[in-house]
C-alpha positions in Angstrom: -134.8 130.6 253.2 -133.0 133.4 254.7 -129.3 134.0 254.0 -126.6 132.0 256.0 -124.8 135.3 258.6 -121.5 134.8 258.7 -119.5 134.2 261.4 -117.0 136.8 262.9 -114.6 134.7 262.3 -115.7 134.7 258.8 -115.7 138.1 258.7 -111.9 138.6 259.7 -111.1 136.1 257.0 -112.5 138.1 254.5 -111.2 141.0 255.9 -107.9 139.6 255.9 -107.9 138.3 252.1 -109.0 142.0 250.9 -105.9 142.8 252.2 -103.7 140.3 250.9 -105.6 141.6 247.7 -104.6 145.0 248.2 -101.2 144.2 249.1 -100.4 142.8 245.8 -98.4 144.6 243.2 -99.9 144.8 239.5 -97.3 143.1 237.2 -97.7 145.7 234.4 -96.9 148.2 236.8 -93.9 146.6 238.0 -92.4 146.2 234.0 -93.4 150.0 233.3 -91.2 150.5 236.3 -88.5 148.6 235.0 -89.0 150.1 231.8 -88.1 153.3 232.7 -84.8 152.6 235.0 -83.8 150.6 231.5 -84.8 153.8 229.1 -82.8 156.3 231.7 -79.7 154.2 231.4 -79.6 154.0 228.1 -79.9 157.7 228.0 -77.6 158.3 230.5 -75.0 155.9 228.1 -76.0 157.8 224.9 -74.8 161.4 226.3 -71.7 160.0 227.3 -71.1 158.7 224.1 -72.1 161.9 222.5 -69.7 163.8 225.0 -67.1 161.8 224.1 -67.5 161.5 220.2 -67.8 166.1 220.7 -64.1 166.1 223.0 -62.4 163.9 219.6 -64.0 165.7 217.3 -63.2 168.9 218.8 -59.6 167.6 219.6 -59.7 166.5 215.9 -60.4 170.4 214.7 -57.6 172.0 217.1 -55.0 169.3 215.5 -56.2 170.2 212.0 -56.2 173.9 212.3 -53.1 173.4 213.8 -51.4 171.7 211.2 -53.2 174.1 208.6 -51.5 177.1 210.1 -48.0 175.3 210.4 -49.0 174.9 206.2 -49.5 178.8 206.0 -46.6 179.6 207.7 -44.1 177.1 205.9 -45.7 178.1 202.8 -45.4 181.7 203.8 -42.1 181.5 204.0 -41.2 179.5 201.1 -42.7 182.2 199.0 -40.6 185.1 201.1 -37.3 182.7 200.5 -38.5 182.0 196.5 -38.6 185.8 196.1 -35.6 186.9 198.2 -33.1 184.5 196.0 -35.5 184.6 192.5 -32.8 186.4 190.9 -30.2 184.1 192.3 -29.0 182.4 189.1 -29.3 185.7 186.8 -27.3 187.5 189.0 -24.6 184.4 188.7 -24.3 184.8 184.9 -23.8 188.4 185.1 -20.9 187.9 187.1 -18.6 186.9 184.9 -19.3 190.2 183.1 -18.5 192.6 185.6 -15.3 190.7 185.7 -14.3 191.2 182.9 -14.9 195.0 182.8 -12.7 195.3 185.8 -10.3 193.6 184.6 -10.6 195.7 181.6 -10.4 198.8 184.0 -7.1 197.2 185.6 -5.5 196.4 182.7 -6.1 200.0 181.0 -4.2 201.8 184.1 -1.2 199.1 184.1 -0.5 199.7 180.4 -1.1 203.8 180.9 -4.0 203.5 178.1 -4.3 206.9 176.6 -8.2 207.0 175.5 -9.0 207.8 179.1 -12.8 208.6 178.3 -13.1 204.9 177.1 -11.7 203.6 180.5 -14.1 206.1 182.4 -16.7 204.9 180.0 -16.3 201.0 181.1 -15.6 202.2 184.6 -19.5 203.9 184.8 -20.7 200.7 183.4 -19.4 198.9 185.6 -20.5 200.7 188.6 -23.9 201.0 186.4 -24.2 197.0 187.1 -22.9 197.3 190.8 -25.8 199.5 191.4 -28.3 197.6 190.1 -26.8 194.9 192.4 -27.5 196.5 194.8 -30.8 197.0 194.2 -31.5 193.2 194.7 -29.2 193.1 197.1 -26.3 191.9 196.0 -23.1 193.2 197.5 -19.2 192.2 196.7 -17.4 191.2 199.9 -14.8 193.3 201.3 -11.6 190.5 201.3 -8.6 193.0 201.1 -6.7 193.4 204.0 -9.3 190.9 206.1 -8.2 188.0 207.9 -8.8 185.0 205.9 -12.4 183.1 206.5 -13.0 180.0 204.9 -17.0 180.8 204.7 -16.3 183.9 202.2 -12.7 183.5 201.1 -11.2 180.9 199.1 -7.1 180.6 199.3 -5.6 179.8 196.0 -1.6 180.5 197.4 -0.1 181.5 200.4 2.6 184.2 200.1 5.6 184.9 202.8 5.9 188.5 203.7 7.3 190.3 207.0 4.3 193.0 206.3 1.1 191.4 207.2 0.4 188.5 210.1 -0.5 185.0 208.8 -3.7 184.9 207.3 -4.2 188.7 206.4 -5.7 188.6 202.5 -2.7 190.4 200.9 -4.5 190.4 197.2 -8.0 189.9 195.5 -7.9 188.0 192.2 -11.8 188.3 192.3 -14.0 189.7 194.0 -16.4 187.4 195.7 -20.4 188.2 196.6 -23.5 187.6 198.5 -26.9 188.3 198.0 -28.8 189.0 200.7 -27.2 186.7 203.7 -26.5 184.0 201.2 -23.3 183.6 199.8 -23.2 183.7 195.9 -19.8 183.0 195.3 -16.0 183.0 197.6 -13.7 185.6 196.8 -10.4 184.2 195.5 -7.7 185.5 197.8 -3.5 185.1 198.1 -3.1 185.1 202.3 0.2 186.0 203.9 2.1 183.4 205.7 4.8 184.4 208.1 8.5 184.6 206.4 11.1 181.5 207.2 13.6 184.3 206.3 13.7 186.2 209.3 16.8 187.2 210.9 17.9 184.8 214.4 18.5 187.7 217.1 20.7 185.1 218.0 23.2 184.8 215.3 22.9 188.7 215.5 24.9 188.4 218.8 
């Protein structure tokens, strides 16, 4: 028996379903698809992340290297203020000393003390210790004949005179000092006030 021709019409049928055939998309192909559009997102979201976690850390370092060189500095300058004032306290102790020669000094030329090479001996010493003051620099404060301020001079009495305006340090009782630009001790002054005895031009007349 010889095999059954198909029709034309068959023939566009078949033609037709091979296309419809064609025209299909494979599923794998669709999901490798997918796949990737899912794998570049999430790579796209991991850089971002990394970006971001690089900015803190990097804002992270400047802070800490900030705050590290604010440390040097404040410890810098600790160490330069230790230093400067180390011998603070010593110097303190000493005063009292050179005190005591001076007033030693003063009271030798008040009484007219004859052994004048012991009174030159205790003056050298005494300007022995002001030199080595100096050396650290420590330095007495100039009070005499200064108007009176209340950040180096301390007023133990006021005295009238008609010599000197009011507040003009008319005598020294010690000698005050500073070392460096710090103040180590006032200098204890007698300041002029004005007299109440001066004469009326008035009752002159």
């Amino acid at each position: 028996m010889s095999p059954k021709k198909k029709s034309p019409k068959d023939g566009r049928f078949e033609a037709d379903e091979s296309a419809e055939t064609t025209a299909e998309v494979n599923p794998e192909e669709e999901n490798e698809v997918s796949g990737d559009e899912n794998s570049e997102e999430a790579l796209s979201e991991q850089i971002l992340a990394i970006e971001k976690e690089a900015h803190e850390n990097y804002d992270r370092f400047l802070r800490v290297s900030a705050e590290f060189e604010n440390h040097k500095k404040r410890t810098a300058r600790e160490m330069a203020e230790f230093r400067k004032y180390a011998n603070e306290t010593f110097v303190k102790e000493m005063l009292p000393v050179v005190d005591n020669l001076q007033r030693a000094i003063a009271s030798a030329k008040e009484k007219g003390a004859k052994n004048g090479g012991l009174v030159e001996g205790v003056q050298l010493t005494r300007k022995d210790m002001l030199k080595v003051f100096d050396k650290f620099r420590v330095k007495p404060i100039e009070a005499l004949g200064e108007i009176f301020d209340p950040a180096y001079h301390q007023a133990v009495q006021q005295e009238e005179t008609e010599n000197h305006t009011d507040n003009t340090i008319i005598r020294e009782l010690q000698t005050g000092y500073t070392i460096h630009d710090r103040l180590l001790r006032p200098s204890m002054v007698i300041v002029a006030k004005s007299s109440s005895k001066k004469k009326d031009p008035q009752k002159e007349d």
